[in-house]
C-alpha positions in Angstrom: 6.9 12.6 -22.4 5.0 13.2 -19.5 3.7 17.3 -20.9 1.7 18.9 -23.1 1.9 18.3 -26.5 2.4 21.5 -29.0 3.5 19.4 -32.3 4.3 16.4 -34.0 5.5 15.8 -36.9 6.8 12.4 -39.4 9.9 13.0 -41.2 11.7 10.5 -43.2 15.7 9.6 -41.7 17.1 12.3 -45.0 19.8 14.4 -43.4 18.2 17.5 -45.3 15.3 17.2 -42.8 17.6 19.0 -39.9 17.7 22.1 -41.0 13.8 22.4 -41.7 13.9 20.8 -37.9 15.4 23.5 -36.7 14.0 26.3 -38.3 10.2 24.6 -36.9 10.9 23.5 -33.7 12.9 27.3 -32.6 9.6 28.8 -33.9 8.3 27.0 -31.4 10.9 27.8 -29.4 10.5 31.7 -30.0 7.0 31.4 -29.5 7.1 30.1 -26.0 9.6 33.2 -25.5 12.5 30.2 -24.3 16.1 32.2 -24.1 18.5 32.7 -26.9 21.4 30.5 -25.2 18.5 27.7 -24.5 17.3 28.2 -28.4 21.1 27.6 -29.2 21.7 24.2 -27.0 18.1 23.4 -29.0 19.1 23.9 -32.3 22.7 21.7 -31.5 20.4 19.2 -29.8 18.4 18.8 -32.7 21.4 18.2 -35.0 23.0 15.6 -32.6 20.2 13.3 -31.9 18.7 13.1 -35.4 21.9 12.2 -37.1 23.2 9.6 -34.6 19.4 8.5 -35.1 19.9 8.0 -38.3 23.4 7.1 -38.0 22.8 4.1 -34.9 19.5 2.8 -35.5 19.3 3.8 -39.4 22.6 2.8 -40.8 22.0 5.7 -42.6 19.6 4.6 -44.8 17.2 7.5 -45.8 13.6 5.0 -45.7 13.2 5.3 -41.9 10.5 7.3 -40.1 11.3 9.6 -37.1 8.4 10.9 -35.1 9.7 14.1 -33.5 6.9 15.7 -31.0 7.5 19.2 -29.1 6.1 19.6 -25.8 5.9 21.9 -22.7 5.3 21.1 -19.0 5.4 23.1 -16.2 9.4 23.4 -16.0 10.9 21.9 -19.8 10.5 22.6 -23.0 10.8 19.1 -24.3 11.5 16.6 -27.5 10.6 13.2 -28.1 11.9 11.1 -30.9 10.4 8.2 -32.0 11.0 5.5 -34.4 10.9 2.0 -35.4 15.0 1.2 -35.8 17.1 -1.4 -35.2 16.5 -3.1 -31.6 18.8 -1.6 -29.1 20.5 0.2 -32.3 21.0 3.7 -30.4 22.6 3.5 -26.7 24.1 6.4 -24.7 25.5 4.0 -22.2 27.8 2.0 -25.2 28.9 4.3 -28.0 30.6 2.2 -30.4 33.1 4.6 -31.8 34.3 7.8 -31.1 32.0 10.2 -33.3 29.4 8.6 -31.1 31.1 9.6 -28.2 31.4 12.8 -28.9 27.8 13.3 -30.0 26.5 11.6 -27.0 28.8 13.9 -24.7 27.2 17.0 -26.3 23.3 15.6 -26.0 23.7 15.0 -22.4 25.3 18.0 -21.7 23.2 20.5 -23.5 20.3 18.9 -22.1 18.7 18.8 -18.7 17.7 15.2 -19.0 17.9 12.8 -21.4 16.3 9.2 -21.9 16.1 6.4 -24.5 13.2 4.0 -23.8 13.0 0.7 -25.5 8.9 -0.3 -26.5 9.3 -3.5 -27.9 7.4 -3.3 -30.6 6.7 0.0 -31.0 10.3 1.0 -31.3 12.5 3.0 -29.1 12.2 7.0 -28.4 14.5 9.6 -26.9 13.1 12.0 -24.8 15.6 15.4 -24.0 14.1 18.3 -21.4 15.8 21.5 -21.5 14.9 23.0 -17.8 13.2 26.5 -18.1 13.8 29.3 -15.3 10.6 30.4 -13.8 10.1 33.6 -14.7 10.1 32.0 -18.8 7.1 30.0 -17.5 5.5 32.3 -16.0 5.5 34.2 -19.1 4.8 31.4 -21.6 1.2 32.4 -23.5 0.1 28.6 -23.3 -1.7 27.3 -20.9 -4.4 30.3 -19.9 -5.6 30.3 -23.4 -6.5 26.4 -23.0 -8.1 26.7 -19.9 -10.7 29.6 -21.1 -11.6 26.9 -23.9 -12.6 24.1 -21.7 -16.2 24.4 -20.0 -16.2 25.7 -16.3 -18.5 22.3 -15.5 -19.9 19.6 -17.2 -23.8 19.2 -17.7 -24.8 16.6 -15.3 -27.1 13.5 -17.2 -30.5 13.4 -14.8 -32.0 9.9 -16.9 -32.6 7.0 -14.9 -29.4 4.4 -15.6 -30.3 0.1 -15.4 -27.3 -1.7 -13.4 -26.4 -5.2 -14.3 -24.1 -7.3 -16.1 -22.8 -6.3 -19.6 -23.9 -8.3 -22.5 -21.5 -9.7 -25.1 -23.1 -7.3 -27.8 -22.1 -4.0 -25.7 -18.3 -5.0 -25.9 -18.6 -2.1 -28.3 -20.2 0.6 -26.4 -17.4 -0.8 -23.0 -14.8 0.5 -25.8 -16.4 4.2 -26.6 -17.4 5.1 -22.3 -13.6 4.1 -21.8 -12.6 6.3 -24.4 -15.0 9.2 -23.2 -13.1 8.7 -19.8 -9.4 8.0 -20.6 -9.3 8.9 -24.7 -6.4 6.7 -25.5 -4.4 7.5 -22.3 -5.6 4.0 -20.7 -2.8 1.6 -19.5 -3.9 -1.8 -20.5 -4.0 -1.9 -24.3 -6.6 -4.8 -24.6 -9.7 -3.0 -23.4 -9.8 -0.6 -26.4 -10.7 -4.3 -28.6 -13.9 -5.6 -28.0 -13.0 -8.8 -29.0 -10.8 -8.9 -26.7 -13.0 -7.9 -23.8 -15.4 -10.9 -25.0 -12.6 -13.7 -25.1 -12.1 -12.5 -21.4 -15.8 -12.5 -20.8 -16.1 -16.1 -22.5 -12.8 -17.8 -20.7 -14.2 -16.4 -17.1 -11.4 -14.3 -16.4 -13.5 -11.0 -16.8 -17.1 -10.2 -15.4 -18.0 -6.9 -16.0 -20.9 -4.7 -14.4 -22.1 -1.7 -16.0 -24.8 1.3 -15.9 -26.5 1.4 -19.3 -28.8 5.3 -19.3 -32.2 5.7 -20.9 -30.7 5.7 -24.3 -29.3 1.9 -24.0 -25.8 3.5 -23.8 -22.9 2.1 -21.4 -22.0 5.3 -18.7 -19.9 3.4 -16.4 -18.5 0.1 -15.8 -16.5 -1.7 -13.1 -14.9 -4.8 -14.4 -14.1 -8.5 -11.9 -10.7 -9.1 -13.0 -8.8 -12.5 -12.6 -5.6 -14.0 -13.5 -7.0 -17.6 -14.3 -10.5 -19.0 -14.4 -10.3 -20.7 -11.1 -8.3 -17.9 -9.0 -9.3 -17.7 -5.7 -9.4 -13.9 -5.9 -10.3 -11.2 -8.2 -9.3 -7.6 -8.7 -12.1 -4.6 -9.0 -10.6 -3.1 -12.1 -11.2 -1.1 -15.3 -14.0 1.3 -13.3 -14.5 4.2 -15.1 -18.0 6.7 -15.2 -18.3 9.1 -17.9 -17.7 12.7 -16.7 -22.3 13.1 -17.2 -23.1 10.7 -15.2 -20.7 11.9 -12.4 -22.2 12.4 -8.3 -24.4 9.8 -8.8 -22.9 7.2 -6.7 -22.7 4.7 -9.7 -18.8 3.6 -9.0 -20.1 2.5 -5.6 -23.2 0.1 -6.7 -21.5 -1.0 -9.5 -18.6 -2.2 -6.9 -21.0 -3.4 -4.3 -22.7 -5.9 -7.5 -19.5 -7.0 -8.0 -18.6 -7.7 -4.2 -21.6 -9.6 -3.8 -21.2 -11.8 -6.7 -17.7 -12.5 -5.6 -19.5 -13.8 -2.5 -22.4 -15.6 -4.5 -19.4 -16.9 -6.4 -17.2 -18.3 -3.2 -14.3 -16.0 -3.8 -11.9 -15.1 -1.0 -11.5 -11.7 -1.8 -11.7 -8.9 -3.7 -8.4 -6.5 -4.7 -8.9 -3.1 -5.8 -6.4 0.4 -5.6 -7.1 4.0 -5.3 -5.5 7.1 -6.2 -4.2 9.4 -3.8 -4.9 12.8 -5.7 -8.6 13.2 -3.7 -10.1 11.0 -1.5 -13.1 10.2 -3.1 -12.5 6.9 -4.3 -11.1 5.8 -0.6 -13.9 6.8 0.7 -16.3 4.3 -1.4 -13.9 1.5 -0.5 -14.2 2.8 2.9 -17.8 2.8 2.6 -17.7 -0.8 1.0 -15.6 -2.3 4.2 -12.4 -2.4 2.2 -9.3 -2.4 4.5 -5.9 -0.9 3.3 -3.4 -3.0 3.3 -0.3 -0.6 1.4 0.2 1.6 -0.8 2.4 1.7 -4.0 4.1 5.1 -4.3 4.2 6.8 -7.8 2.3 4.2 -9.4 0.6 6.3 -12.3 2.4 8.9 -14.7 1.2 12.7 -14.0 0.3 13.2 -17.9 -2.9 10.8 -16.9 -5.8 13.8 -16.3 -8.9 12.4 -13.9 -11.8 14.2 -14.5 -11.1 15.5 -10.4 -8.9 17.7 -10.2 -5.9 17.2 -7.7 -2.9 19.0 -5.9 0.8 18.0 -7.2 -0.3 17.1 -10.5 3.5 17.1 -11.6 4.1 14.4 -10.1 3.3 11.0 -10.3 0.4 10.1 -8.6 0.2 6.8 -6.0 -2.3 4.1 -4.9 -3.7 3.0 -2.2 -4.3 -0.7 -1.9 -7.3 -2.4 -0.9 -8.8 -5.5 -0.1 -12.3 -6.9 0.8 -12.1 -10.5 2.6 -15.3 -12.4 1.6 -16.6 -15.4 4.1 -14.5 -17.9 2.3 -11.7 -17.9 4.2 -8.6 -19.9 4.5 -6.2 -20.3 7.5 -2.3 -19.8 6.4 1.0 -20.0 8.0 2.9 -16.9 6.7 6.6 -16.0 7.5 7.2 -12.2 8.4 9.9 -10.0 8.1 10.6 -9.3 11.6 11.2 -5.5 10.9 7.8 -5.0 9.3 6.1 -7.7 11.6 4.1 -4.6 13.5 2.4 -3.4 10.2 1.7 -6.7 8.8 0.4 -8.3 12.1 -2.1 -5.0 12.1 -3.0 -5.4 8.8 -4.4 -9.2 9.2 -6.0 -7.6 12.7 -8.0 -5.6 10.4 -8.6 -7.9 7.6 -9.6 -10.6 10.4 -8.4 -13.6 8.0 -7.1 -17.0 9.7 -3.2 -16.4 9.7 0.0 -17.7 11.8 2.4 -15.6 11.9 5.6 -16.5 12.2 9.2 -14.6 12.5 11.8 -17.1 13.0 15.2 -15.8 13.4 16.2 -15.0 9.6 19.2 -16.7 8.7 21.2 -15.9 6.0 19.8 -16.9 2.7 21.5 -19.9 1.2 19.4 -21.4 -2.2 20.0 -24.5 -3.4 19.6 -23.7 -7.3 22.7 -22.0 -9.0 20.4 -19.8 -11.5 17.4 -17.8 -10.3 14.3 -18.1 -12.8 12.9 -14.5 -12.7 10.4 -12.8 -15.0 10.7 -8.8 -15.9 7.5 -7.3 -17.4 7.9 -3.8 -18.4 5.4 -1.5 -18.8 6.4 1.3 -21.1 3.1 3.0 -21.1 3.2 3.8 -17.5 7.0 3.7 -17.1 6.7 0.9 -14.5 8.8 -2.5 -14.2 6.9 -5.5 -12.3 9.4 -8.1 -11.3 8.5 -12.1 -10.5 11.0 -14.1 -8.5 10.1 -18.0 -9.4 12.7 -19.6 -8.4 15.7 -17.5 -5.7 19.2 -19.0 -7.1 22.9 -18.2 -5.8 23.6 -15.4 -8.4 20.2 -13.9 -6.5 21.7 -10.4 -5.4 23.7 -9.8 -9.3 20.6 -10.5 -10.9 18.0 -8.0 -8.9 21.3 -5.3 -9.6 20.7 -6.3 -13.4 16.9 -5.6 -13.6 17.3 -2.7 -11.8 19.8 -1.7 -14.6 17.8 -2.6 -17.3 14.6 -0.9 -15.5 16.3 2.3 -16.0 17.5 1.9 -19.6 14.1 0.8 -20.3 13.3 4.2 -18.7 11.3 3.0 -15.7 9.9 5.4 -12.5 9.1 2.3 -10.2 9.4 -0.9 -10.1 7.6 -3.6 -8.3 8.2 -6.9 -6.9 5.7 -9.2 -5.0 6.9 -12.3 -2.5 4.9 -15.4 -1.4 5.0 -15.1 2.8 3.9 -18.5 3.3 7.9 -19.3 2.1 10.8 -19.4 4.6 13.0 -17.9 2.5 11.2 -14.5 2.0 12.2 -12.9 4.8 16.0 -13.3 4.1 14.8 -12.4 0.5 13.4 -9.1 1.7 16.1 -7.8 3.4 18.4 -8.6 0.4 15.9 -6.9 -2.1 15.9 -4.0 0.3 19.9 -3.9 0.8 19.0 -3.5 -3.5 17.0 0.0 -2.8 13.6 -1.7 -2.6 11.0 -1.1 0.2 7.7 -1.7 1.5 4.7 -1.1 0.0 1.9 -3.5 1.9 0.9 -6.9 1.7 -2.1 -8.6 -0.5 -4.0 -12.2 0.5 -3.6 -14.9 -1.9 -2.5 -13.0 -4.7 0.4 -15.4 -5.4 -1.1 -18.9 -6.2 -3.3 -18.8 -3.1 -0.8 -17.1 -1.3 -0.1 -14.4 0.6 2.2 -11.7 -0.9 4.5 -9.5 0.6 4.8 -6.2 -1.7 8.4 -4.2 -2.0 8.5 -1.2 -4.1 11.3 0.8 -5.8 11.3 4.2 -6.9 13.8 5.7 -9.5 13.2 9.2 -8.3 12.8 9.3 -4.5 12.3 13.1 -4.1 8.1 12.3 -4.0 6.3 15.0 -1.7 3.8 13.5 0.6 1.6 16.5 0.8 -0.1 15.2 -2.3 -0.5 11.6 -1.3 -4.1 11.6 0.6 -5.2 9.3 3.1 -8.7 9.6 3.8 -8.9 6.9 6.8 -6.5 7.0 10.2 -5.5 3.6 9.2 -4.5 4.6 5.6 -3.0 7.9 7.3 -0.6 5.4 9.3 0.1 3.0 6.3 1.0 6.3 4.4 3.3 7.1 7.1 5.4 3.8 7.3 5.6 3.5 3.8 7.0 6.6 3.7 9.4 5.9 6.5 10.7 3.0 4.6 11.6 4.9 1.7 13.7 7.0 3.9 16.0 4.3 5.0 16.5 3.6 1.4 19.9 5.4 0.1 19.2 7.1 -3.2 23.0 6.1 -4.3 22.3 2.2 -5.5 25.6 0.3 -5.5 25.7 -2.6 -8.3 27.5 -5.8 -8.3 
């Protein structure tokens, strides 16, 4: 539930515990002045979901736990329930009988939205926003009492910091300047264990360089990220400086250490992203002679605060892509999409890697296997799906119409999907992915194996403004542009096999 959160509570799955519901959540209600026929739909709303809850994913028995948080953004009062059920037990899109029906009917429309997410292991949640007219906003008393208990500014630190490598004792103290950063907002659940951090550390697929102050205390890090020991590239990741030791300039030493030990180290490159909410993190990459090369729209949830504040915050905010070629370079023969051969062939003008670039005629695409072999990672935290095609079969095209399906059960804003270009087939696989409602989002050198990939992008809601997605270079500024061309062409009406 991407707002602010006024309550949350644990009840047990008892049917007695809707009326007390009710009466807590419409004092809520009252107090955030919401209208008496809203307050009504709440109260039914309330009643519906927590019984077929209980009903679906309970089987009615009265040992469950339902989470049921309260929040309010900028244009929903909203409810969340959460609970660790049966798998798949509660479904709007396949009531079993017709009480379910009915009570599935009603949810969806007293509501203004409604979504069931499935977390693997941490259970399923339905979220329900009931849309609020702006002049109730306007007049809600939360909000302006917050903001005069926050400090105007924060106290800058003026100790000397030490920049190196982090030590396998300070795994620790990596943990607590994440958390003073992100709290427990951070996507990637692994960092908050420093064991973790130190199996990385100790299998070479993490490096991480961090400013330690006066005190011997961690105040920023930027972390070399890799997906195996012996990648040929690694990803600038996990770079975070507590809020005290801001204006200092650490994010851009701590990035150039790492660039010149990717050198040292005979890397090809170095990956990194940027948000598009200020340009202040562009322009170190700038700075650092990282080249754009796309951007992925919508990429993080709005309800993720930086410590800079940023225009459109209601929206999700997107990425700019970056990468840094070293001088261990590799020459490649890459097959291009012929209608995005322009950007791409600009792109490796920039980069100045090795490449042949060639756009055969694209031919219709005809695999040999029956059965495509394609992996679906979903990432509930973020609301993101990222999709890997192994192996293109016949049954290709029903397949991508299926993961988009099961994207937006699993309650997924974007989903992503990365191509090797030194395959033929890629082209004809593009243009079938975008026939899907996919579309560009840049290219990345040897991400895939070695190989170049091709990046496609798709966005559940297309309605994103680009007035809040900065571009702080020309090139990023005409990047911006094309990728947002593309996602004009796409139709918001999918069509499914």
């Amino acid at each position: 539930m991407e707002s602010k959160v006024l309550s949350s509570i644990e009840v047990s799955t008892e049917l007695f515990h809707i009326d007390p519901l009710q009466h807590y959540i419409g004092y809520l209600a009252d107090y955030c002045r919401i209208p008496d026929n809203k307050r009504f739909h709440l109260s039914i709303l309330i009643e519906e979901v927590f019984a077929h809850i209980v009903s679906e994913a309970f089987q009615n028995k009265p040992d469950g736990k339902i989470t049921v948080s309260v929040g309010l953004d900028q244009a929903n009062f909203a409810l969340r329930f959460h609970y660790l059920g049966i798998p798949y037990g509660y479904s709007w899109d396949s009531a079993n009988d017709m009480e379910s029906q009915i009570s599935n009917t009603l949810i969806r429309k007293l509501s203004s939205s409604y979504k069931m997410n499935q977390r693997g292991k941490d259970g399923q949640t339905v979220e329900i926003n009931i849309a609020l007219p702006p002049q109730v906003i306007d007049q809600i008393p939360i909000g302006k009492e917050d903001k005069r208990e926050q400090p105007e500014r924060v106290e800058l630190a003026k100790d000397a910091v030490e920049l190196r490598e982090i030590r396998d004792n300070e795994m620790k103290m990596f943990v607590q300047c994440l958390y003073n950063v992100f709290g427990y907002t951070y996507s990637a659940d692994g960092v908050y264990y420093p064991e973790v951090i130190l199996e990385r550390k100790q299998a070479g697929v993490y490096k991480g360089f961090v400013a330690v102050n006066s005190k011997d205390v961690v105040v920023a890090h930027v972390g070399m990220l890799k997906d195996a020991p012996h990648a040929c590239i690694c990803e600038c990741g996990q770079a975070f400086v507590v809020p005290e030791y801001g204006k200092r300039g650490l994010f851009h030493e701590l990035k150039n250490m790492l660039i010149l030990d990717a050198e040292r180290s005979g890397l090809r490159g170095v990956t990194s992203s940027a948000v598009t909410g200020h340009p202040f993190t562009q322009k170190v990459n700038i700075h650092l002679n990282c080249i754009e090369t796309g951007m992925e729209l919508a990429y993080i949830p709005s309800y993720l605060k930086s410590v800079i504040g940023r225009d459109g915050e209601t929206q999700r905010q997107s990425i700019m892509l970056y990468f840094y070629p070293t001088t261990h370079q590799q020459e490649l023969e890459v097959y291009i999409p012929s209608e995005h051969r322009e950007i791409i062939s600009e792109t490796y003008r920039r980069l100045g890697l090795p490449r042949v670039l060639i756009d055969e005629v694209e031919e219709a695409f005809v695999p040999e296997e029956e059965k495509s072999e394609i992996e679906m990672e979903v990432k509930t935290e973020w609301n993101q799906v990222h999709i890997n095609i192994l192996t293109p079969g016949k049954d290709l095209s029903h397949r991508v119409g299926n993961l988009i399906r099961q994207g937006l059960v699993c309650g997924a804003s974007v989903m992503y999907v990365a191509l090797p270009l030194t395959k033929k087939e890629t082209p004809a696989i593009v243009k079938l992915l975008e026939e899907r409602g996919f579309f560009y989002a840049g290219i990345t050198p040897y991400q895939i194996n070695g190989e170049d990939a091709i990046k496609l992008q798709y966005l559940v809601d297309l309605s994103l403004d680009p007035r809040f997605v900065i571009a702080e270079s020309e090139w990023g500024a005409l990047l911006k542009d094309y990728v947002f061309a593309c996602k004009e062409k796409i139709s918001k009406k999918i069509i499914y096999d």
